[in-house]
C-alpha positions in Angstrom: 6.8 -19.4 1.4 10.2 -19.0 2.6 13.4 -19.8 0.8 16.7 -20.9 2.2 19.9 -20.4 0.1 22.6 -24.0 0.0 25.3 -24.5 -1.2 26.3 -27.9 -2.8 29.9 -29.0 -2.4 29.8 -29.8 -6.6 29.2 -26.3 -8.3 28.9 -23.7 -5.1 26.0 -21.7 -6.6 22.9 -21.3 -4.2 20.1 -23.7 -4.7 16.6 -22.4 -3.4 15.3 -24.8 -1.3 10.9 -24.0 0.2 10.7 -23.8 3.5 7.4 -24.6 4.8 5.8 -22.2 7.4 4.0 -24.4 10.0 1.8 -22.0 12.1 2.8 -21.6 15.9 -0.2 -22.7 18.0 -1.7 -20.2 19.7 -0.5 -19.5 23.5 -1.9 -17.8 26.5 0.1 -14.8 26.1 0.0 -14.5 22.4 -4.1 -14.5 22.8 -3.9 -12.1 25.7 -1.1 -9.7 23.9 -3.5 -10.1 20.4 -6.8 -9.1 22.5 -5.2 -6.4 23.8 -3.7 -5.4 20.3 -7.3 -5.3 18.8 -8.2 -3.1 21.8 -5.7 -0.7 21.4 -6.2 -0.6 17.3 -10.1 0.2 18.2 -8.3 2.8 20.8 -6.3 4.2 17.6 -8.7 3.8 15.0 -6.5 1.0 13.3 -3.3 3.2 13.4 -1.0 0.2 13.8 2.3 1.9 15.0 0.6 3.3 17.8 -1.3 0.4 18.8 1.8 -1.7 18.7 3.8 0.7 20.7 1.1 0.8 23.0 1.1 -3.1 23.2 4.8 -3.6 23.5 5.1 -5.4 20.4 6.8 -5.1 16.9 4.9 -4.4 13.8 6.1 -7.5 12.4 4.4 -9.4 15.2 0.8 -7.7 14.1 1.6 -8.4 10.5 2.4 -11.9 11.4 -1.1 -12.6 13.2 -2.4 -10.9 10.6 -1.1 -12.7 7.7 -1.5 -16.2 9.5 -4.8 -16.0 12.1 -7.7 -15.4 10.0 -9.9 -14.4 13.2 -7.5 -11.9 14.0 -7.4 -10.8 9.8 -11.0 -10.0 10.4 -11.3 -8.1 13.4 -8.4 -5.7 12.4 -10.2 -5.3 8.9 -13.4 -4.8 10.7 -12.1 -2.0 13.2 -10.5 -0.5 9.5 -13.7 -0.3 8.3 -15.2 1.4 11.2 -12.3 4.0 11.0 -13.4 4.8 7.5 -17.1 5.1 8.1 -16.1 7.5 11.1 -14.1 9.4 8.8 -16.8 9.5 6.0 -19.4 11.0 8.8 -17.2 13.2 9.8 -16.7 14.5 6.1 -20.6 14.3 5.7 -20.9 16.9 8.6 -18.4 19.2 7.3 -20.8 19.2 3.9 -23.9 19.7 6.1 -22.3 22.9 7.8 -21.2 24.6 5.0 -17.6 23.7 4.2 -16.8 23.9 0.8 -14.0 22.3 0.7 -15.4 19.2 2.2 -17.9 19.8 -0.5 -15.4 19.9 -3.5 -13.5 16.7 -2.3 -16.5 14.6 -1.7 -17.4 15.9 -5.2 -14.4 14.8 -6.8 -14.0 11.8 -4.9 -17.9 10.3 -5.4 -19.6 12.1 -8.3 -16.9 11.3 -11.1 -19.7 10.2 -12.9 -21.3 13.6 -13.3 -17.8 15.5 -14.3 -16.7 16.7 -11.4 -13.1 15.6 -11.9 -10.3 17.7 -12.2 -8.4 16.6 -15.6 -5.3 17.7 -17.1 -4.7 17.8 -20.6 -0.9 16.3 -21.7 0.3 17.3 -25.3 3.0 14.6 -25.9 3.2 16.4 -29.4 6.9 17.8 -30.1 8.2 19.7 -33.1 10.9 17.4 -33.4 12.0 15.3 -36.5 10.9 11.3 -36.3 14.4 9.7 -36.2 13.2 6.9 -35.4 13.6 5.2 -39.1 17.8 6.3 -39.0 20.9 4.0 -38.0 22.8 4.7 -34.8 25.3 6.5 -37.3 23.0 8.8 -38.9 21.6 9.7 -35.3 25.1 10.7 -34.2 25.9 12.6 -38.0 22.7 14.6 -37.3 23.4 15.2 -33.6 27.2 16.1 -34.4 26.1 18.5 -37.0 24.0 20.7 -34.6 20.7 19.6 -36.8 17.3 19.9 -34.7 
């Protein structure tokens, strides 16, 4: 929800006050604009900057029918998930004709499990003194001193 900032006249400091968000009923042009929005995401493979510019609307506006038409919600999500099961065939050919670095990725990115995983080992281990147990003042003698 919203919030609008007022002022009262007695201590001039903001006071939040909700703002409720009633939905806007749907119009004829708003259902034509959002059909041809879902049209142009399947065109774009749910890129939405290019669907919107192709659309003649504002990101904002997508985000909006997104966030507050549920029918909408689940077509977007739907032509999402066809994008990723495109690009996961794609990948899958890659493997099947050879390419290894198709092959590493997928390995790294499904087959965790069986240690394929590239790791890197941190040593957080210094050969510095603990100073943590000194006063502010014996921090700053020992620093002013040249000690390490």
């Amino acid at each position: 929800m919203a919030t609008n900032k007022k002022t009262t006249s007695t201590n001039k400091k903001p006071v939040k006050q909700k703002v409720k968000r009633v939905a806007k009923k749907p119009t004829k042009s708003n259902t034509i604009k959002k059909r041809a929005m879902i049209e142009a995401l399947i065109a774009s493979l749910g890129i939405i900057s290019t669907a919107c510019s192709s659309v003649g609307i504002n990101r904002s506006t997508h985000y909006d029918w997104y966030n507050n038409d549920p029918d909408y919600a689940e077509q977007v999500n739907d032509i999402a998930e066809h994008a990723h099961d495109m690009v996961e065939s794609q990948l899958h050919d890659q493997i099947r004709d050879g390419n290894t670095t198709a092959t590493i990725f997928y390995m790294k990115c499904k087959m965790r499990s069986r240690g394929y995983v590239e790791r890197q080992d941190v040593n957080l281990q210094t050969n510095r003194p603990d100073l943590s147990a000194l006063t502010t003042d014996e921090i700053r003698e020992h620093l002013k001193n040249g000690k390490k």
